[in-house]
Structures are given as C-alpha cells and as structure tokens.
N, C-alpha and C positions, 0 to 999 in steps of 0.2 A: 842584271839588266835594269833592273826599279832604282839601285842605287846610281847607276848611270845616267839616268832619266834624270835625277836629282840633282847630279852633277850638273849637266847640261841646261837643264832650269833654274839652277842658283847662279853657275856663273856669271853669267851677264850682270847679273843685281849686284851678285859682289863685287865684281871689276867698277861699276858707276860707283856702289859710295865706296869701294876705296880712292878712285879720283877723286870723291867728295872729299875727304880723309885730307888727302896728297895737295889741294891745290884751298882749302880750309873753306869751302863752301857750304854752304848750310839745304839742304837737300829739302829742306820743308819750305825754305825762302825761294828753290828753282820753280818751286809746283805753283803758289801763290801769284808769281810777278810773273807769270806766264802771259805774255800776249795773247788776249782772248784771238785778236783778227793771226797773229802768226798762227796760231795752233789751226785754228778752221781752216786755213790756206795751206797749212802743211796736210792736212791731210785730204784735202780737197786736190791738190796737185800730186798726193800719191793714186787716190783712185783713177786721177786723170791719166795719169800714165799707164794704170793696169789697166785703163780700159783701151788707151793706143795701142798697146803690146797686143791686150786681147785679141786686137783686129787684125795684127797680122799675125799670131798663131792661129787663128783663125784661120786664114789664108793659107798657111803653112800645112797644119793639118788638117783641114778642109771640114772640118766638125765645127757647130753651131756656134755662135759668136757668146754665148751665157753660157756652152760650157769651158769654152776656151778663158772666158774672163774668169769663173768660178776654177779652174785648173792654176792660174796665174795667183790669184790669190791664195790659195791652197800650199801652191808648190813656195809661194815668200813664208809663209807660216810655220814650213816644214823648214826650212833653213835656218830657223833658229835653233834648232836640234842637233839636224844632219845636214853638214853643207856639202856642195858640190853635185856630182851625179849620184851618189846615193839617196840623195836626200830633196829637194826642191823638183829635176828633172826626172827621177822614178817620181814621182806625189804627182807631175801632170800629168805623165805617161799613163797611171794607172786610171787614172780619170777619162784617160780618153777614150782606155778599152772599154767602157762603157757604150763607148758610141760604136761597139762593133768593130774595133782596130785591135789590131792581135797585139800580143805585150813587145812584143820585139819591130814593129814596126813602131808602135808608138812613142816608144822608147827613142826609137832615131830620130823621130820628128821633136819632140823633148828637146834632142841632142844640137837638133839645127836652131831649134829656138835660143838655145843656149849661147850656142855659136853665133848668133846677131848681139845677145846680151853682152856676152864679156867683150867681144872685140870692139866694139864699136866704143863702150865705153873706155876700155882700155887704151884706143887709138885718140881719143876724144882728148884723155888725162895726157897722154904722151906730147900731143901737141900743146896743148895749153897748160899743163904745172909751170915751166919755168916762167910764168908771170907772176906767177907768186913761191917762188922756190924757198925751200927749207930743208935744210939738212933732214930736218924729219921724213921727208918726206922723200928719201934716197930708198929708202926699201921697197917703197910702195911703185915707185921708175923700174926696180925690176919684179914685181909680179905684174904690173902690168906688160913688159916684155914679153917676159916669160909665158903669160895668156895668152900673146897675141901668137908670139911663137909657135905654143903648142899646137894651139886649136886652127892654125892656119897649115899647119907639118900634118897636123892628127885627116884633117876634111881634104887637103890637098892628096896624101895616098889615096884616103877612099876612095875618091873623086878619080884619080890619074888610075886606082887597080878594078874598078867597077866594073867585071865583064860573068858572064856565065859561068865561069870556073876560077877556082883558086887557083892565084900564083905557085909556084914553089913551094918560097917562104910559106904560108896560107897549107900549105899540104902540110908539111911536116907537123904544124901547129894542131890540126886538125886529127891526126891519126891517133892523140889521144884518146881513148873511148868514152869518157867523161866531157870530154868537150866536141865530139864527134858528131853527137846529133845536132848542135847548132849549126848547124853548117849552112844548110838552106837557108832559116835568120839569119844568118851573118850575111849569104848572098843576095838576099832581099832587102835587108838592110841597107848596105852600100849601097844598090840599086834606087833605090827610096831620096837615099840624099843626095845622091848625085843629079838623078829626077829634078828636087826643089831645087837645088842650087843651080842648077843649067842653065836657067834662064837668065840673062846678067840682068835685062830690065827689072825684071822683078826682083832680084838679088837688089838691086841697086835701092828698090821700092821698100824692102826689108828692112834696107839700113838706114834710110831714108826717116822712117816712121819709128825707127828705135832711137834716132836722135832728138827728133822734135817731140818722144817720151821724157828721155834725161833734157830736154832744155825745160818742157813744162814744170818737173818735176824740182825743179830749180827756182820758182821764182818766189816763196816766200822766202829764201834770203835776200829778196831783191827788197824788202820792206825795213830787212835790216838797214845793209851799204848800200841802198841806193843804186848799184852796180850792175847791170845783166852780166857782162862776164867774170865776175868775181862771184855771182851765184851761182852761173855755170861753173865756175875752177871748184866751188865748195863742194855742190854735191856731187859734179865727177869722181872727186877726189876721196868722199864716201864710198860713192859706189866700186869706186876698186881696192879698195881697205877691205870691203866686202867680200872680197874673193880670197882672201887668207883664209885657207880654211880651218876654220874656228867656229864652232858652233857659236852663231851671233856675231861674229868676228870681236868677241868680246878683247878686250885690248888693243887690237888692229883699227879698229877703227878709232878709239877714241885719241889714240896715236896720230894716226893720220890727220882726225880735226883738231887735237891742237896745235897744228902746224900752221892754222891760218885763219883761226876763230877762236876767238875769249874762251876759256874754262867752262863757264857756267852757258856759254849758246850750247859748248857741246856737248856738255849734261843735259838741255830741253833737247838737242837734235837724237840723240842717243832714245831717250825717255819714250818719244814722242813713233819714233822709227821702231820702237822697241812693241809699242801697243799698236802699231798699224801693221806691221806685220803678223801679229796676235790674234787680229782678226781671221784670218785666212782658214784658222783652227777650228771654224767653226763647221768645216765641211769634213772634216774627220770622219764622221758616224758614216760619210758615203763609202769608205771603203772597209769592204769585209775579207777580212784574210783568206778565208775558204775559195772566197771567188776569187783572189789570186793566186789563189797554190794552183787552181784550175787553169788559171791563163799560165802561167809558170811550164804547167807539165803536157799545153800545147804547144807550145814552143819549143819543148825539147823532145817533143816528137814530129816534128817537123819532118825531120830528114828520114 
C-alpha cells in the first residue's frame, strides 16, 4: 500500500519534468519568470470557485456553508491520489457524516454534487472546443461524452426507478447475502437524489452556480490572451482532462493543454493546480478510520 502511495505521489512530478525533458525547458526558469499577479489570480480564482461550489453543496447537502467549503477542498486534495468516486466524492461524503448524515446518504449527496461538476463542465467543453479544435484534443470530445453519457443514464434510472421497493432487476441483485443488507441504503439513497434533483428550478440553480465557478475560475488566463472565451475554452478543457481517471490526471491533462497553450504555460498551469489542490490535505487528521468503520457497519445494518 506505502509503495503505492509513492507511486501516486511521484507521478505527477515525474510526468512534469519529463515534459520538461520532452519539449527542452528549464524547470528552474518556469518557477522564476513566474507572473507574480498570474500566480495570486490563479489561486485567488480557484478559492473563488470552491467557495461558489461550496454554496451550492451547501444547498445540496443542507450542512453548514465552512463545512461544505472545507469538504470541497478536501475532497480536490484527495484527487490527486484517488480519482473519481473512490476518492474526492467518499473524502466529502465522510466529512459530512460529521454533521450527523449517515455514510450512505452522504455518499449520494457527494454523488449529485458530482453530477453538477462533470456535466456541466463536460457540456460547457462540448459546445465550445471546436473554437479552438486540435487533433489533440479528439480524446478528450469523448470522455467528455462519455460523462455526460454516463452520469445522465446512471441519475436518469435512479431518478425514473425511485419507489419503495426494488424493481426486478433490483431483487435479483439484492438476494446476495453480502450485498443484502444495503438494501434500505440503496432505497434511501435513490430517494435522496431523486428528492434534490426534482426540483428543475433549483436544478437549473445548481448548474447555474457550477458555471459562473468554471467562468471565474478561468480568468487569469484572461491576463494572458486577452480573451474571455479563449480562457473559458483553456480551463474547460482542463477541467475535463481532469476526469481521465489518473491519479492527478497526470499525462491527461498536460496532453490536453498542449493542445492550445505554449509548453512552458502548461508547466506553470499544471505546477500551480498541482499545489492548490495540495492544500486541501491539510484536513486529513479530520478523518479517523475507527469512526468510519463505525459509519461503514451502520450502514450495513440498515436492513
């Protein structure tokens, strides 16, 4: 497991200077000719956005606005580890059983936050990459499909099989004995998202505040090109490199920004994304494993 940790901790350093390596830039000249005002803006426009997000997981899971923001930070910190639902959406979820939410409700709440995150930016990429199109950037058109795809098939069942009892399907799954007692979870769960998402206004409110995150979150490349939507196209087009799951999306993403940014920006964008998600690590010591093996073996005594 330690050696794995190690892995997952080297990567990313080693994928940067091999780019360094690969495109012959000098990794001590990225750090130096660093724009003092781009670095303060870059990370000043990421807090800005975890603190938008925060307000509407907030919203979502109806738990206090500091620990929703501290959950968000948290769970970006965990993603450079573990991505996907093991990794960033369990790290809020268990933050939130703090606040007296059981692990498998909180989990689903995780899950819808998540569900505003990738699609939107996903939908965001799809409509706006062919402004600035690159062969490069052919892979990245289908994971972001493939998100929008899934997570709208995945919340679409939920959503359409959401009643008191298990379908069919849903039985058969169920009569395993090991997966038997989630059963309740599972029906509390659907019930849960089906709940937040019902409502379109506020759906609409969700997606709403998860774009005007990623436009914020976008404008110190506006001090680069001069561009709002060509800052918009860059960091979309991050943000869904991001969802290759790759611990750090290490390779995926730097793939993706050279497809539409000099070498050496997307060594400082990489660098800079790299320690501002770093941060988030520093609420670690909140979670004790004891106290989740406990929410763990409430949940599976549900039923």
């Amino acid at each position: 497991m330690e050696r794995k940790l190690v892995i997952v901790a080297v990567l990313p350093i080693a994928v940067i200077i091999g780019y360094a390596l690969i495109f012959k830039i000098d990794l001590i000249d990225v750090f130096l000719s660093m724009d003092p005002v781009f670095v303060v803006l870059f990370f000043l426009s990421y807090i800005t956005q975890c603190l938008i997000l925060a307000y509407r997981d907030s919203m979502i899971s109806k738990v206090n606005f500091f620990t929703s923001f501290k959950a968000r930070l948290f769970g970006n910190g965990i993603s450079l580890i573990i991505p996907g639902a093991a990794g960033p959406d369990l790290a809020r979820a268990i933050l939130y059983t703090k606040k007296g939410i059981s692990l498998d409700k909180a989990f689903s709440i995780s899950l819808i936050e998540s569900f505003f995150d990738v699609t939107v930016v996903s939908v965001m990429f799809l409509i706006l990459f062919w402004l600035r199109f690159s062969p490069l950037l052919t892979i990245f058109v289908f994971v972001a499909f493939f998100n929008v795809a899934m997570w709208i098939a995945g919340f679409g069942y939920v959503y359409g099989t959401s009643h008191e009892t298990l379908n069919r399907l849903e039985q058969k799954i169920f009569t395993f004995k090991y997966i038997k007692p989630l059963e309740r979870a599972y029906l509390d769960s659907k019930w849960l998202i089906k709940d937040r998402l019902s409502n379109v206004k506020m759906a609409s409110f969700y997606s709403a505040l998860t774009v005007i995150g990623y436009i914020l979150q976008s404008l110190p490349f506006y001090l680069i090109f001069s561009s709002y939507l060509k800052s918009i196209i860059i960091n979309i087009t991050y943000q869904v490199s991001l969802l290759v799951p790759i611990p750090s999306a290490a390779g995926a993403a730097e793939l993706a920004l050279t497809a539409i940014i000099p070498p050496s920006l997307v060594l400082v964008v990489r660098i800079l994304e790299l320690i501002a998600y770093s941060l988030g690590l520093i609420f670690v010591n909140d979670i004790k494993f004891s106290e989740l093996r406990e929410k763990v073996k409430e949940v599976w005594k549900v039923s």
